[in-house]
C-alpha positions in Angstrom: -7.2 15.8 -12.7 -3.9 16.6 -11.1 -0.5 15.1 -12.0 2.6 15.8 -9.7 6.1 15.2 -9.9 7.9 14.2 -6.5 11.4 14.6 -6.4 12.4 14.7 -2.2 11.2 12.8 0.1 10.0 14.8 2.4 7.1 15.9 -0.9 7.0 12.4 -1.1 5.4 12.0 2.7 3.5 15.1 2.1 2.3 13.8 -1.0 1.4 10.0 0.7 -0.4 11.7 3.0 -2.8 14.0 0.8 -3.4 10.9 -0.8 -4.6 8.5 2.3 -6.6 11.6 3.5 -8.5 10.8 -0.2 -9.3 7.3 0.5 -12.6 6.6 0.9 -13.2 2.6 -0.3 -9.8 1.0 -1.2 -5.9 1.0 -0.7 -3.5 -0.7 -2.5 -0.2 -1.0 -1.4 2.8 -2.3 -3.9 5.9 -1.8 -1.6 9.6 -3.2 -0.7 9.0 -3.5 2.9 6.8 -0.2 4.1 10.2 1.6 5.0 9.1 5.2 3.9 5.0 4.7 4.0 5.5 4.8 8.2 2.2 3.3 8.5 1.3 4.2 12.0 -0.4 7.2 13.6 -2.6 9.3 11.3 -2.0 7.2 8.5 -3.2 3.9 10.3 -5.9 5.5 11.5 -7.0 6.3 7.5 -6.5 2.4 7.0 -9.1 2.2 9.8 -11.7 4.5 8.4 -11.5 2.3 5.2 -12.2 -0.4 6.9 -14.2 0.7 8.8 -16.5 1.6 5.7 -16.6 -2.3 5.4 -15.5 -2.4 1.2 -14.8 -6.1 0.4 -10.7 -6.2 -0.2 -10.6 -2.5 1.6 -6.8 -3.2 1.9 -4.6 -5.0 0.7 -0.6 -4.7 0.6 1.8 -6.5 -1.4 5.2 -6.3 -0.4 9.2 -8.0 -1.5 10.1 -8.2 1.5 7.5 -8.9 4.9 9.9 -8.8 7.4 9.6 -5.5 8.7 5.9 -5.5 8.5 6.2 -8.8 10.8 8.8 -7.0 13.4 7.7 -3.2 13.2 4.4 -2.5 12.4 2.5 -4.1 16.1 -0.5 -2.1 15.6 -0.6 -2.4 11.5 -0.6 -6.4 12.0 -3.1 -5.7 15.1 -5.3 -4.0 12.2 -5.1 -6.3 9.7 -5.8 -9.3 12.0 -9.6 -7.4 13.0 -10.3 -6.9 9.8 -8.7 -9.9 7.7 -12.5 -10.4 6.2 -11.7 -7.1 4.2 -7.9 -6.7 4.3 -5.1 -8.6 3.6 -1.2 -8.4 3.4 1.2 -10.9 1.7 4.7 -11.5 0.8 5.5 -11.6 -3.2 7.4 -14.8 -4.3 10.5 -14.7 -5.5 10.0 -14.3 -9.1 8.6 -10.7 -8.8 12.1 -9.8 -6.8 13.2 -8.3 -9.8 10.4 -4.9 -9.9 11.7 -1.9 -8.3 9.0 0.3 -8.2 6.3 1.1 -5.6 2.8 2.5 -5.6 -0.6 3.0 -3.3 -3.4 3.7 -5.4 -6.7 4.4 -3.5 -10.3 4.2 -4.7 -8.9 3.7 -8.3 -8.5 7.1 -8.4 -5.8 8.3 -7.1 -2.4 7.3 -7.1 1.2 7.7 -6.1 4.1 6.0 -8.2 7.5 5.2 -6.9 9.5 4.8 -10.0 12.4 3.0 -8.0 12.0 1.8 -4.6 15.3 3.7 -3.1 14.7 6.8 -4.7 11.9 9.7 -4.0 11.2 10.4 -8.0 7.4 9.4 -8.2 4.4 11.0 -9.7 1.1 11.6 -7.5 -2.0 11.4 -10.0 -4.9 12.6 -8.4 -8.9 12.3 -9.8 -7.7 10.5 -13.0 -9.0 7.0 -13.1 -8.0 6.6 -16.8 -4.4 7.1 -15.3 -4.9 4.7 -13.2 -6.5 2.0 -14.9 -3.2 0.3 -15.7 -1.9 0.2 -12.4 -4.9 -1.3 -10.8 -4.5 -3.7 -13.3 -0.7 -4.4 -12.5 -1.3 -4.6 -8.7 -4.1 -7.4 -9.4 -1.3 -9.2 -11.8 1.0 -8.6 -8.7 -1.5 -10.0 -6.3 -2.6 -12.9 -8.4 0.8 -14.2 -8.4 0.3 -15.2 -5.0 2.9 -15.2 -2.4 3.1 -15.9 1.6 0.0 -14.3 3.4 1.6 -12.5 6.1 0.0 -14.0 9.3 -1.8 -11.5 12.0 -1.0 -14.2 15.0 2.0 -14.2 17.0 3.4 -17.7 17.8 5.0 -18.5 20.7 4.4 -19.9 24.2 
């Protein structure tokens, strides 16, 4: 059981990536709009091997605001459109604008915690499921409250 305190981002990418590297059956994204997770490259390609491993609700991100997932993240939308049977990305309404904090949590494990979206301070909580018990239960309260599904097709002519 290791409990971390992240003050810089550049800990905080270091940090994000020791945890993806852990995942082995589930990610759970709570974000703003994925502007510091940079979800391509190495870290797509640890979305992959969860999927990959076939979980039901693998991966699933929840986020304020969608748009940037929608214009920046091609390959991201690419992988959640292969495997929408296991993963699934949506848009929180309105009424959850108000939460300024972030996490991932991964195999209900491990975590990292944003305490406000604009800021670096989080805490990365490693091997402590009784840690992380209550935010698993807040992302599900998150997700239940519904929201836009982001959509994996591209309309147009």
């Amino acid at each position: 059981m290791t409990r971390e305190l992240i003050t810089a981002w550049s800990d905080y990418q270091i940090a994000l990536d020791r945890l993806l590297a852990l995942a082995t059956h589930q990610i759970l994204i709570y974000d703003d709009d994925l502007g510091q997770l940079s979800l391509d490259g190495l870290r797509l390609a640890h979305l992959q091997r969860i999927l990959n491993h076939g979980t039901p609700n693998a991966l699933r991100i929840a986020l304020r605001n969608a748009v940037r997932l929608r214009n920046h993240h091609p390959r991201l939308i690419g992988l959640l459109g292969t495997w929408s049977h296991l993963a699934a990305a949506q848009q929180t309404p309105e009424t959850l604008a108000h939460l300024r904090d972030s996490m991932i949590l991964v195999d209900r494990r491990h975590g990292l915690i944003r305490f406000e979206q604009a800021h670096p301070r989080s805490k990365l909580l490693l091997d402590d499921p009784e840690a992380i018990v209550p935010y698993v239960h807040r992302f599900a309260s998150i997700w239940d409250e519904g929201g836009e599904p982001v959509s994996t097709v591209t309309l147009g002519l």
